[in-house]
N, C-alpha and C positions, 0 to 999 in steps of 0.2 A: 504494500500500500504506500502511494506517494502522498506524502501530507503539503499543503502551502499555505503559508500563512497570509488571506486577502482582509486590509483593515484588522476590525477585531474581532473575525469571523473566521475558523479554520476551517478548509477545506481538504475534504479524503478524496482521494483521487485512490478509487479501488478497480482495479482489474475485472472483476466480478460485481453484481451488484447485489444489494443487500435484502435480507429478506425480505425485510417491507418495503421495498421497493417493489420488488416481485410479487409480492401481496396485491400491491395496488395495483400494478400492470393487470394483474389474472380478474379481480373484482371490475375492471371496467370491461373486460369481455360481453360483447352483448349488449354495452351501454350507448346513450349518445354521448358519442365525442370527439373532436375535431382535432387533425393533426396540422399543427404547421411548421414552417421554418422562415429561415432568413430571407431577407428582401433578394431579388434576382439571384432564386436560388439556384443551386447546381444541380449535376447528378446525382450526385452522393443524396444530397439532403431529400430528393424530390423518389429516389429510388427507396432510400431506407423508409419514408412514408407509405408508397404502395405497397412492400412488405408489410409493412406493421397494421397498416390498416385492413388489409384483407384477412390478417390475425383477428383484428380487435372485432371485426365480425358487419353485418350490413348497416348498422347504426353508426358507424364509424365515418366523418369525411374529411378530406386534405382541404384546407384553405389556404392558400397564399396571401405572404403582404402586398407584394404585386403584380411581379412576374417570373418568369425561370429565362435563365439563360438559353441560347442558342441551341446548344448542344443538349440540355432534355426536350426542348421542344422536339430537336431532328430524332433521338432516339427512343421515348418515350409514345410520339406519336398520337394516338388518340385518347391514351392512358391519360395525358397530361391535359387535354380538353377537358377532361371531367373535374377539372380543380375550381374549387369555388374562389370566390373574391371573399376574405377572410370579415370584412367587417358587413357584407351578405350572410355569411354563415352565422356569425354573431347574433347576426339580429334577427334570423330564421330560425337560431337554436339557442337562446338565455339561457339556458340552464346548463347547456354541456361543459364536458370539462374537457380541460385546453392540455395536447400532450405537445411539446415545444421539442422539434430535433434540430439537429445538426447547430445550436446557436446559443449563445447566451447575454448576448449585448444588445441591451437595449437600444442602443442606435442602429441594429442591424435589422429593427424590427418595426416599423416607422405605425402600423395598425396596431398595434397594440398600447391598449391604454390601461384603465385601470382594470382588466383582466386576471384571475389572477391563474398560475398554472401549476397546474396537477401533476403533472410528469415531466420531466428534463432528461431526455437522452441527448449526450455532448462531445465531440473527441479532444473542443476547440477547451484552453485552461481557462479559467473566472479573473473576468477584469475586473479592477471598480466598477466597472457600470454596470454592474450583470444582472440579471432577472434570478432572481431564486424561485424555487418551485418545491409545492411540499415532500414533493420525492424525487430523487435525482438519481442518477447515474452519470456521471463526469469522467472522464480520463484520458486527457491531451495525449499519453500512448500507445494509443488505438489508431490508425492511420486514415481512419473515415466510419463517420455511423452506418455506414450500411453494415460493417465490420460488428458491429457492436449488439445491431437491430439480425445480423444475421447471428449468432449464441444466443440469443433471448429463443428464436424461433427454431425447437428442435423439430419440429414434424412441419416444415416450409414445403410446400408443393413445388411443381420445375416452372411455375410461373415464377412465383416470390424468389428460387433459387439464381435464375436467369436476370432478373431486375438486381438483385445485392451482387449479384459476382460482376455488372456493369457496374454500378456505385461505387464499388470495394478498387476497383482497375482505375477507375475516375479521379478519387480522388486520393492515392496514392503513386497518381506518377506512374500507373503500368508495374506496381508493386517494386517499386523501387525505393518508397519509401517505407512498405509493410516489415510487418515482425512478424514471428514463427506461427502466430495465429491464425493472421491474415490469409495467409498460405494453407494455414488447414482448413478455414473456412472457406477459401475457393475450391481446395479439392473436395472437401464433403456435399456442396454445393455442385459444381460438375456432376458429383456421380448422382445427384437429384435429377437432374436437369437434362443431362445427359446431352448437350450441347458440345459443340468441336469449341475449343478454350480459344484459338486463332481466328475464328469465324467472329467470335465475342469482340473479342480487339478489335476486330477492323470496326465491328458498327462501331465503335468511340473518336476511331480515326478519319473522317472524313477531313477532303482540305482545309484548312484554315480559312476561313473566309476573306477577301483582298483587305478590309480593316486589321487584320491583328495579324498579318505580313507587315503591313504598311507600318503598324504600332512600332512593333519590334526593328524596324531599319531605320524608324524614327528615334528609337533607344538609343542606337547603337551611335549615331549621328550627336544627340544630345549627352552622350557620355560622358560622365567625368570618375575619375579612378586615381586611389592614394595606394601607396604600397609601405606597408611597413614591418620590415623586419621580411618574414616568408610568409607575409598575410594579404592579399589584394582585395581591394572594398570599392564595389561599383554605386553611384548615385545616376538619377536621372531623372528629367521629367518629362511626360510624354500629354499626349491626347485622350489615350483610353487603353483597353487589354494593360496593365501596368503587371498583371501576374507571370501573361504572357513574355512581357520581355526580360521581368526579374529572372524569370527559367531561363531565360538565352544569354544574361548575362553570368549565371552560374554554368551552365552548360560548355561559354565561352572562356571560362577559365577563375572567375572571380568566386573568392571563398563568402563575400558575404553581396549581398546587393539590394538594394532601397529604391525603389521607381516609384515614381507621384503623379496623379493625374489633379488638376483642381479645374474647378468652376467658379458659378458669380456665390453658391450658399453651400458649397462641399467640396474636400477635398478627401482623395484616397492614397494608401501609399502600401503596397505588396513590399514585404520579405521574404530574402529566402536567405540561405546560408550553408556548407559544405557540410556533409554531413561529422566529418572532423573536429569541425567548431561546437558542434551540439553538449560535448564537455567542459565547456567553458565560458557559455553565454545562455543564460534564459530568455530566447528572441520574443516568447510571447510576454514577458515580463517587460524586454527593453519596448515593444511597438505600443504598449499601452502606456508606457510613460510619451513614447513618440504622439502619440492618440491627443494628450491633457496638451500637447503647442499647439495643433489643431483646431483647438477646442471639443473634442471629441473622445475617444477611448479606443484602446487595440486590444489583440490578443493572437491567439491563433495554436500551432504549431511547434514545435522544435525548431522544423528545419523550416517549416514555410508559415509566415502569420502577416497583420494588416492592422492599420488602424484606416479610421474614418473618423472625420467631424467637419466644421459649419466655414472656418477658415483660412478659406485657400491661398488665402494670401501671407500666411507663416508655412507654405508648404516649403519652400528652400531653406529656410530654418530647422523645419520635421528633419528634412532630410542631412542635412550637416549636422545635427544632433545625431541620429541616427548614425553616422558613420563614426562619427567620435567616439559615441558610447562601443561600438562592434569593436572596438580598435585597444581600447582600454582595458577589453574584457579579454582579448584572443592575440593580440601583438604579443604583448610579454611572454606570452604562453607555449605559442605554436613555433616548435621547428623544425624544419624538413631535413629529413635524413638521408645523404645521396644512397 
């Protein structure tokens, strides 16, 4: 069990979740209740919901805060039409109780008001800002909730198996970022489903669409990079896809990397960082303090996390903080051995 201390609030960060958690999951079987997640959600989040929902039984629906990304629209298909408009649902169903995936920052969640929520399955670690829930399951070392929503469901059909081993590939980077779990749960999952593993991949890989080509050469164009010691640290600010290019700037050679996009009442900023450094810096620690220049809050991952807030105009600030603190935390640290 990983413990963190947020304010003056401890958080368990457990592996497994706890009995009365699991309590509370099994008693809303059968019930109304609504599943959501983060604003332009992903795979992961939009996937580990259709599992879980087609668990929790016919009284169960997905609402969104507003929309999903490209890529569940294209894979998802007609599954992803049936999603309600989350403050629709609300008001169609007052009494249901709210199970909240893939999220826990309140600025990730722009329909949600004074709601409150029943269940919290999360892989992302608890910022200041976060939404608690009277039952939770947390732990930032889980590589995606479909990961997390697929252990919960031991008798998954090769529907629900087929939607989490997409999730699970999603939002681990093609399992590049998974741990030895991850990996069992695709293959137990596989022999559900009984699906070709390589036919799976490809639906996730379609082209790039010409904006998030465009993003990423627009990165690499607006680049800037400090080297210290045997550490390299990329910043940048772009247009939009900012996650897209932070992966091209780590792909490209940089152990930590910081890309920003802002507007006229938000700014966003993607981390990523080598998986080497993960011993040496708390990146979802450091983007939530990146988060408070913004005016806003982060969190995320190890190796990959984000902050968002109201600010866009202290985004080159975010971001040279940001590189300073990676620098402080992994220069002194890190050195390569020929």
């Amino acid at each position: 069990m990983l413990e963190k201390s947020m304010g003056l609030r401890k958080i368990d960060y457990s592996k497994v979740p706890s009995k009365k958690f699991l309590a509370a999951l099994k008693a809303l079987r059968g019930k109304r209740c609504i599943i959501t997640f983060h604003s332009l959600a992903d795979l992961d989040a939009c996937a580990s919901a259709l599992a879980l929902a087609q668990h929790m039984g016919k009284k169960c629906i997905i609402a969104m805060q507003d929309r999903i990304n490209s890529q569940s629209k294209r894979v998802l298909g007609e599954d992803a039409a049936k999603f309600f408009e989350f403050g629709r649902a609300i008001k169609k169903f007052p009494e249901a109780q709210i199970i909240l995936l893939d999220c826990n920052d309140k600025m990730l969640l722009p329909k949600m008001q004074s709601q409150k929520v029943h269940i919290l399955i999360d892989h992302h670690a608890k910022s200041a800002n976060c939404i608690n829930a009277k039952y939770e399951w947390v732990n930032p070392e889980f590589s995606s909730c479909s990961q997390m929503v697929s252990s919960l469901l031991k008798s998954a059909d090769a529907k629900q198996a087929k939607i989490l081993i997409l999730g699970i590939l999603a939002d681990s980077a093609n399992l590049l970022s998974a741990d030895s779990d991850a990996f069992f749960q695709i293959a137990r999952l596989l022999e559900i489903c009984g699906e070709d593993f390589e036919r799976l991949q490809s639906l996730l890989h379609a082209p790039r669409p010409a904006e998030g080509r465009v993003a990423v050469l627009e990165g690499l164009r607006n680049i800037s990079f400090a080297k210290k010691g045997d550490v390299v640290c990329a910043i940048a600010q772009v247009c939009s896809c900012e996650s897209h290019v932070a992966d091209a700037f780590i792909r490209a050679g940089a152990d930590g990397a910081f890309v920003g996009s802002g507007s006229k009442n938000s700014a966003k900023i993607s981390a990523r960082i080598r998986g080497r450094m993960e011993a040496h810096i708390n990146l979802p620690a450091l983007m939530d303090e990146v988060g408070k220049i913004i005016d806003g809050s982060g969190g995320g991952h190890p190796l990959a996390a984000g902050a968002s807030g109201k600010n866009a105009q202290k985004l080159e600030e975010a971001l040279n903080f940001a590189q300073k603190k990676f620098f402080e935390h992994t220069a002194p640290r890190i050195r390569i051995t020929p």
